[in-house]
C-alpha positions as a Markdown table, in Angstrom:
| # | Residue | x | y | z |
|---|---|---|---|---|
| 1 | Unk | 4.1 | -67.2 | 13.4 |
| 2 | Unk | 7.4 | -68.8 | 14.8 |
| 3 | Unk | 6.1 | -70.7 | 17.4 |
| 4 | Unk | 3.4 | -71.9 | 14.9 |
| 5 | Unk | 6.1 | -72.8 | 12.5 |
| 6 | Unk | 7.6 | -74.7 | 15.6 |
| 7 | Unk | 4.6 | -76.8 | 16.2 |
| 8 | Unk | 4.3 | -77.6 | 12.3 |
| 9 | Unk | 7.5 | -78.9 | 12.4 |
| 10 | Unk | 7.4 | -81.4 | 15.1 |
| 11 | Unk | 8.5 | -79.6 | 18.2 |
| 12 | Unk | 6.0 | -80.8 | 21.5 |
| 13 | Unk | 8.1 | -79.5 | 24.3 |
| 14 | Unk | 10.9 | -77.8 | 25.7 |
| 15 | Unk | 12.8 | -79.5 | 28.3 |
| 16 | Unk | 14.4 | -77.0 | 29.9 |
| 17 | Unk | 14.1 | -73.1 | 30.3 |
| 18 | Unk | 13.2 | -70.8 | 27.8 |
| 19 | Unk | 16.3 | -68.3 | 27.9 |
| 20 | Unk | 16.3 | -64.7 | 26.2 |
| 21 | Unk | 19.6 | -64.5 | 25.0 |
| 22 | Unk | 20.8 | -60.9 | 24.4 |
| 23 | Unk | 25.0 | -61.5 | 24.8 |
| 24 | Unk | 25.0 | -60.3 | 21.4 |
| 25 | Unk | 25.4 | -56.9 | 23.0 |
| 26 | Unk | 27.0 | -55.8 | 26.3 |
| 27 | Unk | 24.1 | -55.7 | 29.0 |
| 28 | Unk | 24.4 | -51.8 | 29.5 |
| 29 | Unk | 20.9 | -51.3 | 28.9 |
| 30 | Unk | 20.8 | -47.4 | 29.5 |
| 31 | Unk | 23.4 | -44.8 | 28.3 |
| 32 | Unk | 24.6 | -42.3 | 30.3 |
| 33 | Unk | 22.7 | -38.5 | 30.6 |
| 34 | Unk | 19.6 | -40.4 | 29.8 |
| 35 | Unk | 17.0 | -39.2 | 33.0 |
| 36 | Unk | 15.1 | -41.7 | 35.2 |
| 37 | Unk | 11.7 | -40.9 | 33.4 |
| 38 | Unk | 13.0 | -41.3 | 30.2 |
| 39 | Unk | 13.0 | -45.3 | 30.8 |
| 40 | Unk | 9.8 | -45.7 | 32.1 |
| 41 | Unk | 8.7 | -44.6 | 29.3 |
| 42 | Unk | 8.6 | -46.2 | 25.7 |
| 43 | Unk | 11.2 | -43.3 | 24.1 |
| 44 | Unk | 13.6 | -44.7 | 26.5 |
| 45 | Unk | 13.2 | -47.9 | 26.8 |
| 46 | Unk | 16.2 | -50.3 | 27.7 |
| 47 | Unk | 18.5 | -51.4 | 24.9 |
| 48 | Unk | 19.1 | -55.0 | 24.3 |
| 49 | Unk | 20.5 | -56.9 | 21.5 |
| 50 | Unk | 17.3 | -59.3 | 22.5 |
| 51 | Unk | 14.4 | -56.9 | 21.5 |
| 52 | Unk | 10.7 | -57.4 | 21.2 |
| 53 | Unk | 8.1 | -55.1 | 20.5 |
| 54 | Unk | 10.5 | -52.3 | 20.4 |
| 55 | Unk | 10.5 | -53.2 | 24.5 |
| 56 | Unk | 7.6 | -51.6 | 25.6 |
| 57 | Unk | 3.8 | -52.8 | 26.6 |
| 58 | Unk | 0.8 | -51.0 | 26.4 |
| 59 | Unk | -1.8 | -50.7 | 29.0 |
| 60 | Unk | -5.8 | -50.4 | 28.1 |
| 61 | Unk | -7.8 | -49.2 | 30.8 |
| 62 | Unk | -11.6 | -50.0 | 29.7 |
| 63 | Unk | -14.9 | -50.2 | 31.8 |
| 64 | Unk | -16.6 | -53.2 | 32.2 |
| 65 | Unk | -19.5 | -52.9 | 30.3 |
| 66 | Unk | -21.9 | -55.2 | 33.1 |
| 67 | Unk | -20.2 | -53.5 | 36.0 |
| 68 | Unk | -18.3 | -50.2 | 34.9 |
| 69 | Unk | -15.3 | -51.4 | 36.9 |
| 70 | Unk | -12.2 | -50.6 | 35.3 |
| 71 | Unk | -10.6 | -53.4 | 33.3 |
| 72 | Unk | -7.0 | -53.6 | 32.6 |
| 73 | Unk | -5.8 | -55.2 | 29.9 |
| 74 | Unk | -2.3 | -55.6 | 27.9 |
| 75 | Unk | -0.9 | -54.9 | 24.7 |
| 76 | Unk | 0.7 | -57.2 | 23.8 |
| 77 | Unk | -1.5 | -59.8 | 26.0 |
| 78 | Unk | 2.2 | -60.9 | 28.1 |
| 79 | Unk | 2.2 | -61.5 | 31.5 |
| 80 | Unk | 5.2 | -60.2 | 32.3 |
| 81 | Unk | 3.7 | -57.3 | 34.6 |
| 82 | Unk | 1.4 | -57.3 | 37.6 |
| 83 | Unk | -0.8 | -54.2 | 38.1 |
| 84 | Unk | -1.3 | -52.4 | 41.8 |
| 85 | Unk | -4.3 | -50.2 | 41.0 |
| 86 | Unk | -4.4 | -47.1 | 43.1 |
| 87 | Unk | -6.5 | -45.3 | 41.1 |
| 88 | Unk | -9.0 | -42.9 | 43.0 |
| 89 | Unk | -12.9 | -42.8 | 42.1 |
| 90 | Unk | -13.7 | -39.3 | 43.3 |
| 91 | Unk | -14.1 | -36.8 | 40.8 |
| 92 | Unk | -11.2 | -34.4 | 40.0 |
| 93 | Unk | -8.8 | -37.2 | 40.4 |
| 94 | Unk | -7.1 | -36.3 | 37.1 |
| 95 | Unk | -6.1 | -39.3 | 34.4 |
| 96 | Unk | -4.4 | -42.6 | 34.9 |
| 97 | Unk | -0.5 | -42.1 | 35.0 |
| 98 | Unk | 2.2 | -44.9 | 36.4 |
| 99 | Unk | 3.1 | -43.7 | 39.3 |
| 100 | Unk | 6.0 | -46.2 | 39.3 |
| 101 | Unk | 7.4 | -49.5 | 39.4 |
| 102 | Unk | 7.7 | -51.6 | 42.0 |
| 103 | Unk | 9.6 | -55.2 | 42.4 |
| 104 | Unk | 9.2 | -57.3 | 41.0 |
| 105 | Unk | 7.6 | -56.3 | 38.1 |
| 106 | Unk | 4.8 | -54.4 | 39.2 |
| 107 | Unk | 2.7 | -51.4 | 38.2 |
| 108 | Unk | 1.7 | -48.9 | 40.3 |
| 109 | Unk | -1.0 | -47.0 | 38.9 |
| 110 | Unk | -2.6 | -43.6 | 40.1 |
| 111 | Unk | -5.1 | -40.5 | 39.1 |
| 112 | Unk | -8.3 | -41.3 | 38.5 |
| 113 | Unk | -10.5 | -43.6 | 37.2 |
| 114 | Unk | -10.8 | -41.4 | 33.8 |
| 115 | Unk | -11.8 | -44.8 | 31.3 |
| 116 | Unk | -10.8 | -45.5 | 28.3 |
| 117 | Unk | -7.1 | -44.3 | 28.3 |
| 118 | Unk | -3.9 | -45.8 | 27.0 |
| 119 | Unk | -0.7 | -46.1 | 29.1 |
| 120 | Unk | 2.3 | -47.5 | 28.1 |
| 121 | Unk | 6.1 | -48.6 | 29.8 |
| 122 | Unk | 9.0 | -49.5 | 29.1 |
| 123 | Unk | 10.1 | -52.7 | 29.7 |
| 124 | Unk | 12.7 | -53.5 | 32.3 |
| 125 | Unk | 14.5 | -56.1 | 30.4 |
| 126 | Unk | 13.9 | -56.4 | 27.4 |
| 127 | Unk | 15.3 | -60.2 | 27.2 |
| 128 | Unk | 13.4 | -61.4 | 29.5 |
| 129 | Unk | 10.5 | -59.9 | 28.3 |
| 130 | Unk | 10.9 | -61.6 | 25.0 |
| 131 | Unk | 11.0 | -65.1 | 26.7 |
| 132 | Unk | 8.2 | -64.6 | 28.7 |
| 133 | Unk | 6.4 | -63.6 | 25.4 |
| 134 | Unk | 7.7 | -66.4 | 23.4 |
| 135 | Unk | 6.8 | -69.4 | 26.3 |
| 136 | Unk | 3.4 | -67.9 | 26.4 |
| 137 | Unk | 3.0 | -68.1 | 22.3 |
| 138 | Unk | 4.8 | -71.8 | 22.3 |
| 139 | Unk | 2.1 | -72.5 | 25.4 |
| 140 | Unk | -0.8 | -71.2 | 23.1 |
| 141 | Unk | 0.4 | -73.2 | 20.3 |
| 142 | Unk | 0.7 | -76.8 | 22.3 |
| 143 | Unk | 4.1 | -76.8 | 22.9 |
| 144 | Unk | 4.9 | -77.4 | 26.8 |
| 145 | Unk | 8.1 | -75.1 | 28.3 |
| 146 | Unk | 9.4 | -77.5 | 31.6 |
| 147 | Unk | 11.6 | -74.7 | 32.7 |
| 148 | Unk | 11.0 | -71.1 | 33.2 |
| 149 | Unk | 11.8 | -68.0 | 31.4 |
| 150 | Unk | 14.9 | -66.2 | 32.0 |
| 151 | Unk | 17.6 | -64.0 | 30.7 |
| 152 | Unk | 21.4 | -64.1 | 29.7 |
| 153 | Unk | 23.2 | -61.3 | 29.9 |
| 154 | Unk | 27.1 | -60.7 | 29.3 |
| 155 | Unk | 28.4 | -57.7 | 31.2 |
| 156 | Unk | 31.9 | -57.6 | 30.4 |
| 157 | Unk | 33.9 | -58.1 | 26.9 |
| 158 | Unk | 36.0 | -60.0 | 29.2 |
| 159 | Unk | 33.2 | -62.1 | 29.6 |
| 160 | Unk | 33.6 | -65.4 | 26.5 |
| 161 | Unk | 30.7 | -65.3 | 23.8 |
| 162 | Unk | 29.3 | -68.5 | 23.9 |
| 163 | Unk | 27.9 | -69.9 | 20.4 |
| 164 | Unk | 24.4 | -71.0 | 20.6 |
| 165 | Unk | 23.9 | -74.9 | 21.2 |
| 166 | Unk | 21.8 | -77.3 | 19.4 |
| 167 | Unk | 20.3 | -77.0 | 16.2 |
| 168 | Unk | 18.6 | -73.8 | 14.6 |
| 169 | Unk | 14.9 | -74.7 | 14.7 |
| 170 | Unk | 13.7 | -71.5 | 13.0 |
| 171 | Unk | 15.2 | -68.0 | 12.1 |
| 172 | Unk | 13.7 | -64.9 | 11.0 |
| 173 | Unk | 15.0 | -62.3 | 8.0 |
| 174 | Unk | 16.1 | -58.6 | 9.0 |
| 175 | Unk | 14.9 | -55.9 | 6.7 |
| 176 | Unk | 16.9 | -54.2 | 4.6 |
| 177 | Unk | 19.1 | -51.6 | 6.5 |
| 178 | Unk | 17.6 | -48.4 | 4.2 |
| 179 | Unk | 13.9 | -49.6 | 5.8 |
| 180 | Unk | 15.6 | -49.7 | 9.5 |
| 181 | Unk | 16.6 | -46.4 | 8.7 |
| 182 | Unk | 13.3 | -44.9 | 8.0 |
| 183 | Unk | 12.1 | -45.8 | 10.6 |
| 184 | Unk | 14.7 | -44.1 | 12.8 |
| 185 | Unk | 14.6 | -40.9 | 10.7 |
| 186 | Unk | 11.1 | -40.8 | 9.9 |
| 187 | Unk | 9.7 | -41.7 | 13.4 |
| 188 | Unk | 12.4 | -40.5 | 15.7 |
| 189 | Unk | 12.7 | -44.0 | 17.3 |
| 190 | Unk | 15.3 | -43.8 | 20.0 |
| 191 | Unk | 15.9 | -47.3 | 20.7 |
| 192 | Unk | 16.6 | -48.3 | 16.8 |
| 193 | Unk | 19.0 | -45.9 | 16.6 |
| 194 | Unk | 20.8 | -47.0 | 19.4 |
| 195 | Unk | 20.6 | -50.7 | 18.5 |
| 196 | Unk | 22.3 | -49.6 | 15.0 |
| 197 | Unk | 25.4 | -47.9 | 17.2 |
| 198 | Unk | 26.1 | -51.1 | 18.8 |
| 199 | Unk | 25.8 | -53.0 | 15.8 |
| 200 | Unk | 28.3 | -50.8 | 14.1 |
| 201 | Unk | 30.4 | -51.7 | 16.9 |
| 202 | Unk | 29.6 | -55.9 | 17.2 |
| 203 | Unk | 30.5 | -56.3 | 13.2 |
| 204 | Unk | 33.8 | -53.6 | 13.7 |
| 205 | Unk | 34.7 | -54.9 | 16.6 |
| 206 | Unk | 32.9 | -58.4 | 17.6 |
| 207 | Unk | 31.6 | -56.8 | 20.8 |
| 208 | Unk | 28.1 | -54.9 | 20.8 |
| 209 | Unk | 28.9 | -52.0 | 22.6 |
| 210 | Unk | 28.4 | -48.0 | 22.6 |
| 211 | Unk | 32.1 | -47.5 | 22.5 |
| 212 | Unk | 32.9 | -49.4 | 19.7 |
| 213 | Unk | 30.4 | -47.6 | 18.3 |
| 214 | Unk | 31.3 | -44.8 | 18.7 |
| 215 | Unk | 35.0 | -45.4 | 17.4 |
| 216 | Unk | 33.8 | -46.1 | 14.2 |
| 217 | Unk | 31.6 | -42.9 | 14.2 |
| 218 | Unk | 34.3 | -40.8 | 15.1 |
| 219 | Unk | 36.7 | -42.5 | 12.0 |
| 220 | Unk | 33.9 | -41.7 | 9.8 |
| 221 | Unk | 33.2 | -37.9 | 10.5 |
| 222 | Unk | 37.0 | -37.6 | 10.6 |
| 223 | Unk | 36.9 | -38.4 | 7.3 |
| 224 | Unk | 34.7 | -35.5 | 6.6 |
| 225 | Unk | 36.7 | -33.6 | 8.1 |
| 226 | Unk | 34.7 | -32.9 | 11.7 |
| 227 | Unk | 37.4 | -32.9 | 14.2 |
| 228 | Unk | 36.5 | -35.2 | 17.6 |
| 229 | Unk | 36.6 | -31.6 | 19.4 |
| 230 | Unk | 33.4 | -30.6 | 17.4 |
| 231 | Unk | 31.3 | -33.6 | 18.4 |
| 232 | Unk | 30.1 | -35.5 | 22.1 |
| 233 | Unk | 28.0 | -38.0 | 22.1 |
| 234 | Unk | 26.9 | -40.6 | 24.9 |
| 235 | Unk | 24.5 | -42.4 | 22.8 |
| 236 | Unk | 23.4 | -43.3 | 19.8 |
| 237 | Unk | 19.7 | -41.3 | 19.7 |
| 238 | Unk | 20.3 | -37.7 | 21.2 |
| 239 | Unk | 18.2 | -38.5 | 24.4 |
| 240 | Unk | 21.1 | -38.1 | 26.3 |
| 241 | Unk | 21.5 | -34.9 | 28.0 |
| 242 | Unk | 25.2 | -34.9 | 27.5 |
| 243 | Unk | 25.2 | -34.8 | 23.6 |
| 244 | Unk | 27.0 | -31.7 | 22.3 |
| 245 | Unk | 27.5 | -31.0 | 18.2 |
| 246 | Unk | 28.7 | -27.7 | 16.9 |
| 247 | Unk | 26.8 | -26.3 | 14.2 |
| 248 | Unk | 29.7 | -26.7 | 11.6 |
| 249 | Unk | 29.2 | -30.5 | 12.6 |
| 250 | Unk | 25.8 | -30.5 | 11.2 |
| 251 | Unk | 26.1 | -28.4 | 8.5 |
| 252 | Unk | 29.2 | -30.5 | 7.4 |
| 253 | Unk | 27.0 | -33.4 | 7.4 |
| 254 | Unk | 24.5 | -32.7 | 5.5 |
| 255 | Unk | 26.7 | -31.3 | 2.9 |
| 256 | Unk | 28.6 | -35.0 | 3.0 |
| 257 | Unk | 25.7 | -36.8 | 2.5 |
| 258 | Unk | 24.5 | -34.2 | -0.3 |
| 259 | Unk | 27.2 | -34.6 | -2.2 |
| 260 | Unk | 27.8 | -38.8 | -1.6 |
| 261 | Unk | 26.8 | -41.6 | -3.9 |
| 262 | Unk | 24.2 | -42.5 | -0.6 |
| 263 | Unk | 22.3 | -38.9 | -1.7 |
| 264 | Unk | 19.1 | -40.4 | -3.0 |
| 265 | Unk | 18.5 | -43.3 | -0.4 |
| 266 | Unk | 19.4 | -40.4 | 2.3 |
| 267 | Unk | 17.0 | -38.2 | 1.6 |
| 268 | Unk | 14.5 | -40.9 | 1.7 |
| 269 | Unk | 14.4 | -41.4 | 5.2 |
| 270 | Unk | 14.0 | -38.1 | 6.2 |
């Protein structure tokens, strides 16, 4: 719809590259206690202030239906991946599975040739993912990209925020905050919940990043009286293996949010 918007408005080409800008946030895209299977898969997948389809891609493994060959085909249709297919034919094989992830950007897939099945991965970088999406959508829609896609990240708070150049062509709306929430709550979503620590933290601090996150989290369950030796945390989800509450954490809480003006909208999301 944006790059359709895009082309309504007059825009024919890009001149340069198309660049996934995520500086928003510091580039720190997995948190620490986190395993190295989680972020393969679409539960972990890599946090960036530059996020598209909740970074992850779908694979569909079909059979041709003239010659029964397996047919791989993504969701969404970005070619941001290559596939090596290692799949075995002889019976007993077992189901498709990622075996891993080669460079650059390339599946490895193994089992057997168990048709139809759904696979799906995590994204490596999310901001580049997102340009490679968007120059294929601006492509589809007329509009030539000269340059290629890339990513900017910023890896430092050291490092100077630049403003964005040239004029805003298009922008898009957030939801309101309660609906984010839901869909944290509601649907466990990992990777939301950590994008709303480090927003905490950019509109505290100006910086996108876990530990200004989690500054302002501590100042607010101090309030509440939870003392910073009842609580760890090294993310914003609980994926982390390195997360420790106490139960009188919890329970004093919950009994916060029972009893604040918040009660109703709360309770909604969970």
């Amino acid at each position: 719809a944006l790059a359709r918007q895009l082309h309504e408005n007059g825009l024919r080409e890009v001149s340069g590259d198309l660049v996934g800008d995520d500086t928003a946030y510091i580039w720190d895209p997995y948190p620490p206690g986190w395993a190295e299977s989680d972020v393969r898969r679409e539960y972990g997948a890599a946090v960036s202030a530059l996020t598209f389809n909740d970074n992850s891609i779908r694979l569909l493994l079909l059979a041709n239906e003239e010659t029964g060959e397996p047919e791989i085909r993504f969701d969404p249709a970005v070619d941001y991946y290559s596939v090596s297919n290692r799949m075995l034919t002889q019976p007993g094989s077992g189901r498709p599975h990622i075996v891993g992830v080669g460079q650059p950007r390339e599946l490895i897939l193994g089992g057997g040739m168990d048709v139809p099945a759904r696979l799906s991965v995590a994204v490596d970088d999310p901001a580049l993912f997102a340009a490679f999406a968007f120059r294929q959508v601006l492509a589809e829609e007329g509009i030539a990209v000269r340059g290629v896609a890339r990513a900017r990240h910023r890896l430092s708070t050291l490092e100077p925020l630049l403003a964005p150049a040239g004029p805003t062509l298009a922008t898009r709306q957030s939801p309101p905050l309660i609906q984010i929430l839901q869909t944290v709550n509601k649907a466990s979503q990992n990777l939301h919940a950590e994008l709303l620590l480090q927003e905490v933290g950019r509109m505290a601090e100006g910086h996108g990043t876990r530990a200004a996150g989690f500054r302002r989290l501590a100042e607010f369950l101090t309030a509440l009286g939870i003392g910073p030796d009842e609580i760890r945390f090294s993310d914003g989800s609980g994926l982390s293996r390195l997360d420790l509450v106490t139960p009188r954490a919890v329970t004093g809480l919950l009994a916060a949010m029972w009893n604040s003006p918040h009660r109703q909208a709360w309770l909604e999301t969970l």
